[in-house]
C-alpha positions as CSV (number, residue, x, y, z in Angstrom):
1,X,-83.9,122.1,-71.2
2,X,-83.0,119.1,-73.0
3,X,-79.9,118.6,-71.5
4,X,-80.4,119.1,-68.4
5,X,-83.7,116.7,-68.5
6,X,-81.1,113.8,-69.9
7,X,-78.7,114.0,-67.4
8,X,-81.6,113.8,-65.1
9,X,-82.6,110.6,-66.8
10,X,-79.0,109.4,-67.1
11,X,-78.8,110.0,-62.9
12,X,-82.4,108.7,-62.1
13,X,-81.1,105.4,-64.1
14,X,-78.1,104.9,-62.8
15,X,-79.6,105.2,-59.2
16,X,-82.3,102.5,-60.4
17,X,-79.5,100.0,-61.2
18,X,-77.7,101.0,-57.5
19,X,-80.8,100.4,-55.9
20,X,-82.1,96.9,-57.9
21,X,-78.4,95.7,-58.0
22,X,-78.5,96.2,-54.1
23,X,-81.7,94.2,-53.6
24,X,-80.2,91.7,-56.2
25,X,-77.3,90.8,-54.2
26,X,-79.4,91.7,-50.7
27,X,-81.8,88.3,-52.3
28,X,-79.0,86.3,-53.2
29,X,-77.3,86.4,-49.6
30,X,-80.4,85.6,-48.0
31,X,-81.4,82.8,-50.5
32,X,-78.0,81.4,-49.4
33,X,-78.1,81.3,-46.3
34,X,-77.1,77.6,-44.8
35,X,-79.7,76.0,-42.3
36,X,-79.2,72.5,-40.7
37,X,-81.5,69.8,-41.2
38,X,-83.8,69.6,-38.7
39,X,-83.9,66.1,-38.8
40,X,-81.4,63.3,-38.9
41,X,-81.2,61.7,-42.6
42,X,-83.1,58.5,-42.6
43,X,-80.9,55.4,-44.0
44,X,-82.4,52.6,-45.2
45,X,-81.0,49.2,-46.1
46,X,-82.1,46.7,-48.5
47,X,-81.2,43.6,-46.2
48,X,-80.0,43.7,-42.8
49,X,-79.1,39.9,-42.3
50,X,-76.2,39.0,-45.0
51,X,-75.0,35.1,-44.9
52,X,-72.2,36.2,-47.6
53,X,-71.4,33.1,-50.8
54,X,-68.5,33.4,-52.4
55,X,-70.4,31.4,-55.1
56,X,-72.0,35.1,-55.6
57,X,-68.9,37.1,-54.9
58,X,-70.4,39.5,-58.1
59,X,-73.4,39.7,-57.0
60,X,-74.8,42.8,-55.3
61,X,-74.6,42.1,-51.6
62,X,-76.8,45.4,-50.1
63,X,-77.7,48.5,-51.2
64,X,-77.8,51.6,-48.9
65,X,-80.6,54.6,-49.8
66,X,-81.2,57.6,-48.4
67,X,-82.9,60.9,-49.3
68,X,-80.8,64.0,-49.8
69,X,-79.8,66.2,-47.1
70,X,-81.6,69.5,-47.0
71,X,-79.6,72.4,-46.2
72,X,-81.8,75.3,-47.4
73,X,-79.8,76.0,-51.0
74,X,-78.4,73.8,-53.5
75,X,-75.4,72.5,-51.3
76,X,-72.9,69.8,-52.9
77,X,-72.7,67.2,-50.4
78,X,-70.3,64.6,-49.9
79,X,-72.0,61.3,-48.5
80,X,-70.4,58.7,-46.7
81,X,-71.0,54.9,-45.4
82,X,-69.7,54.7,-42.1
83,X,-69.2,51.3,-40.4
84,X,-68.0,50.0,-36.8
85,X,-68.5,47.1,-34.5
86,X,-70.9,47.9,-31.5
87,X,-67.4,47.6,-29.1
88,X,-66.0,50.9,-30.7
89,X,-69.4,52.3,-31.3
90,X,-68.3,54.9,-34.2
91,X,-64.9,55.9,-32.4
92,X,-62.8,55.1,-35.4
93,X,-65.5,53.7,-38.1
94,X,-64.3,52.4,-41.2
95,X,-65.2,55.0,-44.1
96,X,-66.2,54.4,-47.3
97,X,-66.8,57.5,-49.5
98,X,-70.8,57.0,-51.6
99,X,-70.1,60.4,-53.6
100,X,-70.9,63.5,-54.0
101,X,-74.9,64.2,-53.8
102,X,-75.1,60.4,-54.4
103,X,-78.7,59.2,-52.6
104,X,-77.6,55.3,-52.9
105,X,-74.4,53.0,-52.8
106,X,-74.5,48.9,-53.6
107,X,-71.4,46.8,-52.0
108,X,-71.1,43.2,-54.0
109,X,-71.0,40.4,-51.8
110,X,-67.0,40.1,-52.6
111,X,-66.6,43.8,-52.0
112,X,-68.6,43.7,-48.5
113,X,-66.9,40.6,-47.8
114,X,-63.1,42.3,-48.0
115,X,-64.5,45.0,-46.0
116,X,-66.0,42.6,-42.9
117,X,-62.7,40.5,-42.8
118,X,-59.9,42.5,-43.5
119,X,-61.5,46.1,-42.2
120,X,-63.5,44.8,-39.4
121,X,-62.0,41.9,-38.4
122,X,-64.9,39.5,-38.4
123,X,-64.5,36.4,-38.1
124,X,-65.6,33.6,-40.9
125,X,-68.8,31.6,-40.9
126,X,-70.4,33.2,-38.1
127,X,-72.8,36.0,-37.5
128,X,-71.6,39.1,-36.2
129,X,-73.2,42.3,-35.8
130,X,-72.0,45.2,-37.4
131,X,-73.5,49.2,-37.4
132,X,-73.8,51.4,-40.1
133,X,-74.2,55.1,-40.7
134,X,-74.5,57.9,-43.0
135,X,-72.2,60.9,-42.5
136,X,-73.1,64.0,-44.7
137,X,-70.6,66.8,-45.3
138,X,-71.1,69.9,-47.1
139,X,-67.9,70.9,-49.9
140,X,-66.6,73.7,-49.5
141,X,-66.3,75.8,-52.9
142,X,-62.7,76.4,-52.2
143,X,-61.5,72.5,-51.7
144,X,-61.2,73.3,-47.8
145,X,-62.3,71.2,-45.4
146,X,-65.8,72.0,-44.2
147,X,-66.5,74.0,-41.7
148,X,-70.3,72.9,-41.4
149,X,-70.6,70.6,-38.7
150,X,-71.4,67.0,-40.3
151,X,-74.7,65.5,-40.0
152,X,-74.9,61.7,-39.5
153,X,-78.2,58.9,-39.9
154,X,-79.3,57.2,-36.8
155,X,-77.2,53.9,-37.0
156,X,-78.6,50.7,-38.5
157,X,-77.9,47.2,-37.7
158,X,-77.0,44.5,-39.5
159,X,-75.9,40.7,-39.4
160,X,-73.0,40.2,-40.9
161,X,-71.5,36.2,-42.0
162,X,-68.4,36.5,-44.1
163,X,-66.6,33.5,-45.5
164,X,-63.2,32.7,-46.4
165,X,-62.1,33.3,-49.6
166,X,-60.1,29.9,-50.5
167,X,-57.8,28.8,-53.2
168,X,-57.6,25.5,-54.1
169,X,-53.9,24.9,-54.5
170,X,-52.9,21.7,-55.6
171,X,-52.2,19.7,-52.6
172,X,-51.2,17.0,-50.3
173,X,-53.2,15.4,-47.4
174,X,-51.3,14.7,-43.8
175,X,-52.7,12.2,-42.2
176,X,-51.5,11.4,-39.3
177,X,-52.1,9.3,-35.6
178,X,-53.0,12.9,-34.3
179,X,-55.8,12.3,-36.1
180,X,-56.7,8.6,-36.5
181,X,-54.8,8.2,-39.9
182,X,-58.1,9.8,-41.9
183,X,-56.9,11.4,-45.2
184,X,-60.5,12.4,-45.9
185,X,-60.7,14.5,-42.5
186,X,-56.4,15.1,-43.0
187,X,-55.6,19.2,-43.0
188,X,-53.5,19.9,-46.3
189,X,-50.2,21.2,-47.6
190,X,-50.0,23.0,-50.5
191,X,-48.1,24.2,-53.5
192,X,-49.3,27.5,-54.2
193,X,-47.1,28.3,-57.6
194,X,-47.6,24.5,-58.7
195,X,-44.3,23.4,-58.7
196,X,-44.3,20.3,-56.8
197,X,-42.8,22.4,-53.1
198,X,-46.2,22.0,-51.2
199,X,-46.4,24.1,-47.6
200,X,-48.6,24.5,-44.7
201,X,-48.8,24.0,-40.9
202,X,-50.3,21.2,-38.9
203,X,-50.7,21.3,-35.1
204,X,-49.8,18.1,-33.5
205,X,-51.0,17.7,-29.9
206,X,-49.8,16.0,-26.9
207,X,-49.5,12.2,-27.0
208,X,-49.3,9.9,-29.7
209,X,-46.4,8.9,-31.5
210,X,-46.1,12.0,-33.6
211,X,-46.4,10.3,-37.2
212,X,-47.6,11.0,-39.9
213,X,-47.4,10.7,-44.1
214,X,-48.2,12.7,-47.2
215,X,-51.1,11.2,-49.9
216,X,-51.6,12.6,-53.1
217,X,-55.6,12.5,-52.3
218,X,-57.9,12.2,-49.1
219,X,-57.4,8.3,-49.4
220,X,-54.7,6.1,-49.0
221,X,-55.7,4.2,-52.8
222,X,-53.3,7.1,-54.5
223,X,-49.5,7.6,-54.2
224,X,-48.3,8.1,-50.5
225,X,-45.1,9.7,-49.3
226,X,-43.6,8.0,-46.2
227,X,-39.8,7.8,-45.1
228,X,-37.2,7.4,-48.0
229,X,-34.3,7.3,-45.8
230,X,-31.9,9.9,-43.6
231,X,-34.6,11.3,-40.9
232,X,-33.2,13.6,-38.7
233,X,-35.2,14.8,-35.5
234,X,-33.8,17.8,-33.3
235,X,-36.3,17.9,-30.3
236,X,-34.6,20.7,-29.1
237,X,-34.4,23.1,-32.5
238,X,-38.4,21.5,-33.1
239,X,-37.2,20.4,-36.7
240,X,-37.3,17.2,-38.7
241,X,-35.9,16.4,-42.1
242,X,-35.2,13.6,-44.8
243,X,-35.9,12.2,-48.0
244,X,-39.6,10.7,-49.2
245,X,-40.5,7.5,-50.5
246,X,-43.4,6.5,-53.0
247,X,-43.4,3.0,-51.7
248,X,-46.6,2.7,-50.4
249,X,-45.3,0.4,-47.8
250,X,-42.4,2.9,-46.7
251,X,-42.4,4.0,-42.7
252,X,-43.7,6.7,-41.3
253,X,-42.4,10.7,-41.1
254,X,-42.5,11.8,-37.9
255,X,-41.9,15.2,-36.5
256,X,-40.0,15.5,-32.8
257,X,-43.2,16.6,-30.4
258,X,-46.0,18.7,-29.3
259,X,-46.3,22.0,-31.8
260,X,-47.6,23.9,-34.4
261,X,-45.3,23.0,-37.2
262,X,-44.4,24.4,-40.7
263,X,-44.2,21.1,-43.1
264,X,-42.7,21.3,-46.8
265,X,-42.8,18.2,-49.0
266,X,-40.8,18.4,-51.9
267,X,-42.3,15.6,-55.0
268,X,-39.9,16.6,-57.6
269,X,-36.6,16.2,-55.3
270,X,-38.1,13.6,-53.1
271,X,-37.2,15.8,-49.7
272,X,-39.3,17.1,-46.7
273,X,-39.0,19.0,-43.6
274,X,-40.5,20.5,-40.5
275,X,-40.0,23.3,-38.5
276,X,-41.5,24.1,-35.2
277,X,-43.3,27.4,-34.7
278,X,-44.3,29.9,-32.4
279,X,-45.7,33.2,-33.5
280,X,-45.4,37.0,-32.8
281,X,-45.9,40.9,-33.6
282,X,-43.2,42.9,-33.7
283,X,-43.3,46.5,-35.6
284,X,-42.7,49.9,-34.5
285,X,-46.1,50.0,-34.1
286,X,-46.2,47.5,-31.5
287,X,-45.3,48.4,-27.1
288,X,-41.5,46.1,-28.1
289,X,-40.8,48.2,-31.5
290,X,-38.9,46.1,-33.8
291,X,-37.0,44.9,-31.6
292,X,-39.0,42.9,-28.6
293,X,-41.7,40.7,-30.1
294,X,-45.0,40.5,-28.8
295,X,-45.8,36.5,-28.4
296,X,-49.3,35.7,-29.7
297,X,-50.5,32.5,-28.3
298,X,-52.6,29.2,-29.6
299,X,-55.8,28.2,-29.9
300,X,-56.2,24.2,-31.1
301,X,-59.9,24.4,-31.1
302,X,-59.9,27.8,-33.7
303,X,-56.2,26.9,-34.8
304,X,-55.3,30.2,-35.2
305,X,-52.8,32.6,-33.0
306,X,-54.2,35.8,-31.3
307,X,-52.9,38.6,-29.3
308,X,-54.2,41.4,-27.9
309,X,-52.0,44.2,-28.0
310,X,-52.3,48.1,-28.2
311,X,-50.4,49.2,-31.6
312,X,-50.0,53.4,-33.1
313,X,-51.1,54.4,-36.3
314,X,-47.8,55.7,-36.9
315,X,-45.7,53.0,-37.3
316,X,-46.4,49.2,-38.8
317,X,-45.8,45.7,-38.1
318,X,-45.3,42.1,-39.1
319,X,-45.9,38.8,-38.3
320,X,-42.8,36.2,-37.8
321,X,-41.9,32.7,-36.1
322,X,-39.6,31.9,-33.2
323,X,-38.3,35.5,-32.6
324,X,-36.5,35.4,-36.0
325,X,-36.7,36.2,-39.6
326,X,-36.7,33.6,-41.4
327,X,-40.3,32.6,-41.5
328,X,-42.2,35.9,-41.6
329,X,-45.1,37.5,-42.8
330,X,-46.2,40.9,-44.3
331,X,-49.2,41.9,-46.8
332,X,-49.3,43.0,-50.5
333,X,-51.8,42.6,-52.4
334,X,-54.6,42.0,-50.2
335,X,-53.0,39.0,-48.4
336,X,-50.5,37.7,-46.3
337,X,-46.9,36.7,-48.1
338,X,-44.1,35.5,-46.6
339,X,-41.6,38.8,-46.1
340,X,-44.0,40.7,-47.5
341,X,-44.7,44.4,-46.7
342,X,-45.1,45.4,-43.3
343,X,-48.6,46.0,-42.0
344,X,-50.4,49.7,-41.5
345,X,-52.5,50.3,-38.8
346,X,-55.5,52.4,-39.1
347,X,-55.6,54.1,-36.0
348,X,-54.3,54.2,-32.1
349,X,-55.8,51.5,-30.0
350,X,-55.8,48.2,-28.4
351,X,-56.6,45.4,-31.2
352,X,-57.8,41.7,-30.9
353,X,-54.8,40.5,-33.8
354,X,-56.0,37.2,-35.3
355,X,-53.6,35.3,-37.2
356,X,-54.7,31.7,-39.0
357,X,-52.6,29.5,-40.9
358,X,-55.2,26.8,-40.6
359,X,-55.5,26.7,-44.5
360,X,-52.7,25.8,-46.4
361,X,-51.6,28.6,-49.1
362,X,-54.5,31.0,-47.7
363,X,-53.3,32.3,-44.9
364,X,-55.3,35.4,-43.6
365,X,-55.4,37.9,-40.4
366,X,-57.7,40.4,-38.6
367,X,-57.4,43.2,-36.5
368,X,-60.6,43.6,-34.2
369,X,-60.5,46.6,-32.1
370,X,-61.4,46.3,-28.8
371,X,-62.0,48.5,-25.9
């Protein structure tokens, strides 16, 4: 009787621990069970007008808040900024990645500033509106995409100034009768690795006699560079060359006409030349490839160069002068070089492409896309 009443025991146990396991696991699938929010996540923004200083480049800019997303168990979620200009409305938003069950994210005001010009194409010292949103995503525990449909914030918007982040190079003024002979109000070459070769462009307009001279300072009290002999001007190539006086006294340089030209003054040699440009896209992300260039065209009010143009994500591009090679630009580094790397493009679409020169040694583009 004994035995037989253990083994009873032994099988009314092992049934218990069937039965309670069951339930166990029974509560545990329910308990996990995924619901989506009912409600949008609220995001909240600690300023939505920012007039951007680079005088407070480390400084915190904004900071975005939100509460987490409630999915009915204890979900990792991956949280992300999303931003866009009203034109593309979220079609292809710039993302930048908060974290993972992260309820806040602060941009400095260098860090929102890179984003605005370079990622959204705004352009410098003016407002411009830009939208922002939070998209939430829940990880999957395998590393798979997710296959929960993503949840995102209504949008806010905000009021967006960058500025231009400028070097100062050491340079040379141009003044010129294209602009009443002002060195104080004269645009500037300049030599960017300090070795006496200063470069930049000037735009010189119709009329006029086309002169102009290089002084050390935005006055004419300081050393000023006119013609030391052997100018050459080729109206028809758009150049000009010859050798540099310090004689105060010395004539003018002049350059052949009308145009947008690139100037290098050389102090240590005594030489300086200038070249006449006109400026494209070409890339195999561009309609031409890289072989047709797609002419950008000039705005002397903005001095800068602009096309609109529709470019594919698959293929890149550069900037270049005349239709040739020699004076070109690409991007490393977070700026434009001269036959530097060729240019990525974020995604398919037509693009406002910005291209400014304006400021000698600091020469920056945007891509705005547009409908």
């Amino acid at each position: 009787m004994r035995n037989i009443s253990f083994h009873r025991l032994l099988m009314a146990a092992a049934g218990l621990l069937i039965i309670t396991g069951y339930s166990a696991c029974k509560k545990d699938e329910i308990r996990a069970v995924l619901q989506l929010p009912k409600t949008a996540p609220a995001l909240q923004s600690s300023a939505t007008t920012l007039v951007l200083d680079s005088s407070q480049a480390s400084q915190t800019a904004v900071t975005f808040s939100w509460a987490p997303v409630n999915y009915g168990y204890n979900a990792d979620v991956t949280y992300t900024l999303q931003f866009d200009v009203p034109a593309d409305s979220f079609q292809n938003p710039i993302n930048v990645t908060a974290g993972i069950n992260k309820t806040s994210f602060s941009f400095t005001v260098a860090d929102f500033n890179t984003l605005a010009i370079q990622s959204l194409g705004l352009p410098f010292g003016q407002s411009s509106t830009v939208l922002v949103r939070l998209a939430s995503n829940v990880n999957q525990f395998n590393g798979n995409p997710s296959v929960v449909p993503t949840v995102y914030s209504d949008s806010l918007v905000l009021q967006v100034t960058p500025y231009q982040v400028v070097i100062n190079y050491p340079s040379l003024w141009v003044p010129g009768d294209y602009q009443g002979w002002n060195p104080a109000a004269a645009p500037k070459v300049a030599s960017v690795k300090a070795n006496g070769i200063y470069e930049g462009y000037v735009y010189f307009p119709p009329g006029g006699t086309f002169q102009f001279k290089f002084t050390s300072a935005p006055d004419w009290s300081h050393i000023n560079y006119g013609d030391g002999g052997n100018m050459s001007l080729d109206a028809t190539a758009g150049t000009a060359s010859g050798n540099l006086s310090t004689n105060g006294g010395a004539g003018n340089l002049q350059v052949p006409g009308t145009g947008y030209y690139r100037l290098i003054a050389n102090t240590g040699n005594l030489t300086w030349s200038a070249t006449r440009t006109t400026w494209s896209v070409i890339g195999d992300a561009t309609p031409g490839g890289w072989s047709t260039d797609t002419d950008m065209t000039f705005d002397p009010t903005t001095q800068t160069w602009s096309v609109t143009v529709n470019l594919v994500s698959s293929g890149s591009f550069k900037f270049r002068a005349n239709h040739d090679w020699t004076i070109n630009f690409g991007f490393d580094n977070g700026q434009l070089t001269y036959n530097g790397s060729n240019i990525p493009v974020p995604s398919d679409g037509k693009y406002l492409i910005t291209l400014n020169l304006s400021v000698a040694g600091n020469y920056t583009f945007s891509m705005k896309k547009v409908n």
